[in-house]
C-alpha positions as CSV (number, residue, x, y, z in Angstrom):
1,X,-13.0,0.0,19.9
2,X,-16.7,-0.1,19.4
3,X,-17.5,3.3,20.6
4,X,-15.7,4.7,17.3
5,X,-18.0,3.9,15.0
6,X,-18.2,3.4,11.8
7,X,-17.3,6.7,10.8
8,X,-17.4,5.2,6.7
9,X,-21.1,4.8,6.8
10,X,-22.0,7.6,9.8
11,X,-20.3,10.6,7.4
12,X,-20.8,9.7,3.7
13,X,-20.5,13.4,2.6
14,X,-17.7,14.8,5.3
15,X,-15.8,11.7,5.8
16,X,-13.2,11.2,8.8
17,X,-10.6,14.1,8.0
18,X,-10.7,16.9,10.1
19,X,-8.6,20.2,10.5
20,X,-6.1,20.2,13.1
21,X,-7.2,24.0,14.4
22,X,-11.0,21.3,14.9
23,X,-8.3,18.4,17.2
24,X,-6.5,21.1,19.1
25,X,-10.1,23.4,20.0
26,X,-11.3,20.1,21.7
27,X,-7.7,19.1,23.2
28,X,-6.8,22.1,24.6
29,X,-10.3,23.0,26.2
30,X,-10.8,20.1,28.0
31,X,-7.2,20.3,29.2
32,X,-8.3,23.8,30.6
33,X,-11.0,23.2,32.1
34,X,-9.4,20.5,33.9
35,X,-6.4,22.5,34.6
36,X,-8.7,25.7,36.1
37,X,-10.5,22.3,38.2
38,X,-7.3,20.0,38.9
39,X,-4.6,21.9,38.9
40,X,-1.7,21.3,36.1
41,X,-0.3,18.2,37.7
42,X,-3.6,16.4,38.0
43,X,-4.7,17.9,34.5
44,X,-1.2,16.2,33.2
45,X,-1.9,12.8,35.0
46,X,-5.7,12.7,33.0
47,X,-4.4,13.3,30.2
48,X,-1.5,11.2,29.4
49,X,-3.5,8.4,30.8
50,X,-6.2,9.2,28.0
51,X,-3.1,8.9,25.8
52,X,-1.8,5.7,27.4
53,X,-5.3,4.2,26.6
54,X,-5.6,5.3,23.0
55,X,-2.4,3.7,22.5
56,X,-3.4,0.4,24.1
57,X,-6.7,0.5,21.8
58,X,-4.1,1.8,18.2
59,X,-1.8,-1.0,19.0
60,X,-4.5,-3.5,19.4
61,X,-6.9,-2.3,16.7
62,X,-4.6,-0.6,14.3
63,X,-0.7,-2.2,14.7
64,X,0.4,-5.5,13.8
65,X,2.1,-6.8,17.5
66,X,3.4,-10.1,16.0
67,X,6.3,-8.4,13.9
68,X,10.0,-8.0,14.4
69,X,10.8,-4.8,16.2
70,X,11.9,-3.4,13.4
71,X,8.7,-4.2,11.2
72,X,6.8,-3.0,14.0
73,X,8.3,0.7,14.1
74,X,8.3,0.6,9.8
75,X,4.3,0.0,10.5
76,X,4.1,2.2,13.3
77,X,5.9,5.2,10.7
78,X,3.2,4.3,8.6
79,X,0.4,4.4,10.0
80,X,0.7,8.0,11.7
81,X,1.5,9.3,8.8
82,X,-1.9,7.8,7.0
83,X,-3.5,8.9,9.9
84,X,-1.7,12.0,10.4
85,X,-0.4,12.1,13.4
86,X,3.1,12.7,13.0
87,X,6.4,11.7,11.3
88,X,7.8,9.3,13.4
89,X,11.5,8.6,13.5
90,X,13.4,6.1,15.5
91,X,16.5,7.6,17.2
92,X,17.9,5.3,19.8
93,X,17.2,1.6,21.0
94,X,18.5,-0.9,23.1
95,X,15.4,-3.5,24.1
96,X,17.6,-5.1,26.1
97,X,17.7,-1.9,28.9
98,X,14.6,-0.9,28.0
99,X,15.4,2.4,26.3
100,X,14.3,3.9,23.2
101,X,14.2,7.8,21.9
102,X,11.6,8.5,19.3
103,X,11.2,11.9,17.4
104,X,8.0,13.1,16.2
105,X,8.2,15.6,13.2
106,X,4.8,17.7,12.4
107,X,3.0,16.2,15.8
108,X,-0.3,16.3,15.6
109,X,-0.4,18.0,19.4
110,X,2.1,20.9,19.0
111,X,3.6,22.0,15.9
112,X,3.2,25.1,14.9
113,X,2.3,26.5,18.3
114,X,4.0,29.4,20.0
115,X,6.6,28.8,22.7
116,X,5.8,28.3,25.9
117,X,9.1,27.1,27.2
118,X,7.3,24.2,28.7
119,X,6.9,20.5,26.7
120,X,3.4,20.2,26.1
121,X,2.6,16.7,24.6
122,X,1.5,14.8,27.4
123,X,-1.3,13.0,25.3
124,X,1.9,11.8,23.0
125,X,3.7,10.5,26.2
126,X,1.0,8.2,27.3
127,X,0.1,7.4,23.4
128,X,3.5,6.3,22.6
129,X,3.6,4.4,26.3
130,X,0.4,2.8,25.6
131,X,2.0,1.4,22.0
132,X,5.1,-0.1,23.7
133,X,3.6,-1.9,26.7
134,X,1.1,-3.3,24.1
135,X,3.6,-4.6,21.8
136,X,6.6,-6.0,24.6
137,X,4.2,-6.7,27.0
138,X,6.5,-4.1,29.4
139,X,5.4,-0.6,30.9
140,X,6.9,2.0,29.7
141,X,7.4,5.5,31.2
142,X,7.9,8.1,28.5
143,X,8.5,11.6,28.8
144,X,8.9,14.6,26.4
145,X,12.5,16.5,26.5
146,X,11.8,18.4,23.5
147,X,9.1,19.9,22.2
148,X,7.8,22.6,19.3
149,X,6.4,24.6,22.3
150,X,10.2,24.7,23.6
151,X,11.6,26.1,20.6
152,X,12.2,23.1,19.1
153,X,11.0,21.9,15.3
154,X,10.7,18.2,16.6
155,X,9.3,16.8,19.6
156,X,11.9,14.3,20.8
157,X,10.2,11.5,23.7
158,X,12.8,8.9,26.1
159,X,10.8,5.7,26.5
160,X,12.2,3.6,29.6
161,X,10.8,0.3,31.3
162,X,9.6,0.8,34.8
């Protein structure tokens, strides 16, 4: 994706790290905004698209889609960790329906925040969606059922073809 950068060469001194207080000020005020203009639904829709496209341009740029399922989640695990996005585990899977459960440990989008009693990691859902139709060449609808913002410690995601 070209209008990324070369962030190498653009921040010799500061590099590409960031805090995740820097990730979440930006996140979470342009879902506001959006919420105060859209209304949650809407707000929800934008934003898990975003996610759905980042995950189209991770897989293609970032992700290896000519490996074994199995190879393909081991990179997947890897990769968010380098990039630290989350700890990724593999719960369930059954290509054959189209179902898969994934678990996110220390996500990027919500750990640590206080409960809300709502899932909040609609970025994740279209992110992770966005990786899966990639890679099988199916859509994917995947929704959050746990969360940190629940009460949780984990943020647990059901991934089903539509």
């Amino acid at each position: 994706m070209k209008a990324l950068g070369d962030i190498d060469s653009g921040r010799p001194n500061l590099g590409g790290n960031m805090p995740v207080f820097v990730y979440r000020l930006f996140e979470l005020s342009v879902a506001d905004i959006l919420e105060k203009n859209f209304g949650k639904d809407k707000t929800d829709e934008i934003i898990r698209s975003a996610g759905f496209q980042s995950g189209i341009e991770y897989a293609k740029n970032y992700l290896d889609l000519t490996l074994s399922f199995n190879d393909f989640v081991e990179l997947i695990q890897k990769q968010l960790v380098e990039h630290k996005i989350g700890i990724l585990r593999v719960e369930y899977v059954n290509l054959e329906k189209g179902e898969i459960i994934l678990t996110v440990y220390e996500d990027l989008d919500c750990s640590g925040l206080p409960v809300y009693d709502e899932t909040v990691c609609v970025y994740d859902e279209g992110f992770l969606s966005g990786i899966l139709q990639t890679y099988t060449g199916k859509p994917f609808k995947v929704r959050e059922i746990d969360c940190w913002a629940t009460g949780d410690r984990a943020c647990r995601f059901v991934a089903k073809t539509v």
